[in-house]
VOPAGU-2260 file (C-alpha; in pm, 1 decimal, decimal comma):
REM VOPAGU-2260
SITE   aa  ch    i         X         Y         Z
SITE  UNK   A    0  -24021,6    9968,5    4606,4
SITE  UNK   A    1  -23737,9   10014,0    4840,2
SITE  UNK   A    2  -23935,9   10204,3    5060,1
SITE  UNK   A    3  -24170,5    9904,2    5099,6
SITE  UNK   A    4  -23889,7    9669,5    5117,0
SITE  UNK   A    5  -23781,1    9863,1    5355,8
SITE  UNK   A    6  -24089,2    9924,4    5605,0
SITE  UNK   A    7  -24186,3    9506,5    5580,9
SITE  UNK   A    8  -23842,0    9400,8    5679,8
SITE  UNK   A    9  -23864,4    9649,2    6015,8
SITE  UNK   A   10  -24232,4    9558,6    6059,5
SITE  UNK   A   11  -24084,0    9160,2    6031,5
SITE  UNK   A   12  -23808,5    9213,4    6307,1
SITE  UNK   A   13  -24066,0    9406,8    6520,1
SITE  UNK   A   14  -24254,7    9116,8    6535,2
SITE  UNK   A   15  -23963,5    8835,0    6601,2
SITE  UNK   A   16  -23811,5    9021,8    6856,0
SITE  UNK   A   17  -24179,7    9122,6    7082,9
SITE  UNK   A   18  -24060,4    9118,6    7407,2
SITE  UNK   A   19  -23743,5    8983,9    7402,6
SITE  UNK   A   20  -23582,6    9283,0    7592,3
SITE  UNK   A   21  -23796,6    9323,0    7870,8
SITE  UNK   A   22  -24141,5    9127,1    7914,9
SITE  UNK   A   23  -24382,5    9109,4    8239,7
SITE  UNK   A   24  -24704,2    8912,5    8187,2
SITE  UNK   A   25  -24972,8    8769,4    8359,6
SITE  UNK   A   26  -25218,4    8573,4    8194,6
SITE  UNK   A   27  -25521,4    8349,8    8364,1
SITE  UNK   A   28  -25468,9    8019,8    8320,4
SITE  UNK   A   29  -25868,9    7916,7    8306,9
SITE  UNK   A   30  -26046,3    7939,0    7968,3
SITE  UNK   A   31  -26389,9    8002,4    8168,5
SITE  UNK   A   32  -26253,1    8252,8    8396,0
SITE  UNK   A   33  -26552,0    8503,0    8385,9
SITE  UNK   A   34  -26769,7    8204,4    8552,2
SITE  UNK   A   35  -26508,1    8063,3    8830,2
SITE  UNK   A   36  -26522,9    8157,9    9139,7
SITE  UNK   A   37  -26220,2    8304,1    9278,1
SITE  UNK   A   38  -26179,4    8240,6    9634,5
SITE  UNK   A   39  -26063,5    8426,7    9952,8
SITE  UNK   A   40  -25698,4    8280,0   10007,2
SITE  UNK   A   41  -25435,8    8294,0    9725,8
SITE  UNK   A   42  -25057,9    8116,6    9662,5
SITE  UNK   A   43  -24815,1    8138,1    9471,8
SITE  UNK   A   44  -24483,4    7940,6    9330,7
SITE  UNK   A   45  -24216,4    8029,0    9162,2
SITE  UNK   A   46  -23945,5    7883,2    8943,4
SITE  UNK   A   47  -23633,8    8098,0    8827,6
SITE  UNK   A   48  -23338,1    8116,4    8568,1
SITE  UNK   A   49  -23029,1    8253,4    8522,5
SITE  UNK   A   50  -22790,8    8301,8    8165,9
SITE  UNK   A   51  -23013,4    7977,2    8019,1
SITE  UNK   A   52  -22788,1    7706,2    8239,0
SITE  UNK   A   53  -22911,8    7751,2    8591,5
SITE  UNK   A   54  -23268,9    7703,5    8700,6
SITE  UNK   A   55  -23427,9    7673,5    9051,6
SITE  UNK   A   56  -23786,9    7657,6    9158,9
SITE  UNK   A   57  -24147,8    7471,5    9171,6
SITE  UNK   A   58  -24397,1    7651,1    8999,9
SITE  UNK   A   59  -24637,4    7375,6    9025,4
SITE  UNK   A   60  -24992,1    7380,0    9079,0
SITE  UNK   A   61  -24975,8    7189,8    9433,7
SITE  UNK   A   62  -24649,8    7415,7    9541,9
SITE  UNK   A   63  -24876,5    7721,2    9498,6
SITE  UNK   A   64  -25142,9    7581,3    9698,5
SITE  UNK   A   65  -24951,2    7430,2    9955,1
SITE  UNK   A   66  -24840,7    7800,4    9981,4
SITE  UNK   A   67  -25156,7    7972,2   10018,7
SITE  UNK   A   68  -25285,2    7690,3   10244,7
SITE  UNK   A   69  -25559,4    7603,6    9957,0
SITE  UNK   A   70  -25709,3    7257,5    9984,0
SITE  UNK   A   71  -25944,5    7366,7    9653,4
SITE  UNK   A   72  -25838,0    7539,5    9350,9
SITE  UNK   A   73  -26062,7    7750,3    9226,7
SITE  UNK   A   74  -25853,6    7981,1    8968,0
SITE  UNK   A   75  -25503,3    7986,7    8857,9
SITE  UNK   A   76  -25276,1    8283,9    8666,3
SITE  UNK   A   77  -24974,0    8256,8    8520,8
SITE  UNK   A   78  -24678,3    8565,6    8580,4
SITE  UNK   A   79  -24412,7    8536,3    8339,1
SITE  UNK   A   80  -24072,3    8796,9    8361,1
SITE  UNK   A   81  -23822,7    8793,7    8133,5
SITE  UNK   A   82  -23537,0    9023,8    8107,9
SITE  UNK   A   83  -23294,0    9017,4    7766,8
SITE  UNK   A   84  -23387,4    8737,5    7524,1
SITE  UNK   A   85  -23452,3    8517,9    7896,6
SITE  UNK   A   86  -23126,3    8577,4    8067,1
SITE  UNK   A   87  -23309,3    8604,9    8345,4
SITE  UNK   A   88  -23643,0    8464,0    8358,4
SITE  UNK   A   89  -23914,0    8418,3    8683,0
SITE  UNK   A   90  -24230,9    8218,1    8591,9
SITE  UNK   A   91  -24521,3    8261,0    8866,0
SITE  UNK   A   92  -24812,5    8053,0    8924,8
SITE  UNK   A   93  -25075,7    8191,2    9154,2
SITE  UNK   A   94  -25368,1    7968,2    9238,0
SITE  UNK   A   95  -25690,7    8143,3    9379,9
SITE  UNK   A   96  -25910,0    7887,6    9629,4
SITE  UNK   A   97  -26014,9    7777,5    9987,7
């Protein structure tokens, strides 16, 4: 029984703590991305923070495509970094279009 105690509890903090040392993701932002076209010119933005009290950035839409000199957005990703429970944390957005 202690054993099994035991094995949950780790199983439990394995699963709180997913990524919270290091984390670099990128993830499409379209839910129908297998059918969108994704364009020959691509931008990005990028907002930034430091210790959870400092952040800097636009990781807007319209920043990314101002960019990548994109008047139409075809496909967008997201690029998330995160270093020690977000002490330092970068969030991308990359827009694909023409």
């Amino acid at each position: 029984m202690k054993r099994t105690s035991m094995l949950v509890f780790v199983l439990a903090i394995m699963v709180i703590l997913t990524s919270c040392l290091y984390a670099d993701i990128k993830t499409p932002l379209d839910i129908d991305a297998n059918e969108t076209p994704i364009g020959s010119k691509v931008g990005t933005s990028t907002i930034e923070s430091v210790l959870w009290l400092v952040a800097w950035g636009d990781a807007s839409t319209d920043a990314a495509a101002k960019n990548g000199n994109i008047s139409v957005v075809y496909h967008m990703d997201q690029e998330i970094f995160s270093v020690l429970f977000g002490l330092y944390s970068k969030s991308t957005t990359i827009v694909y279009g023409e």
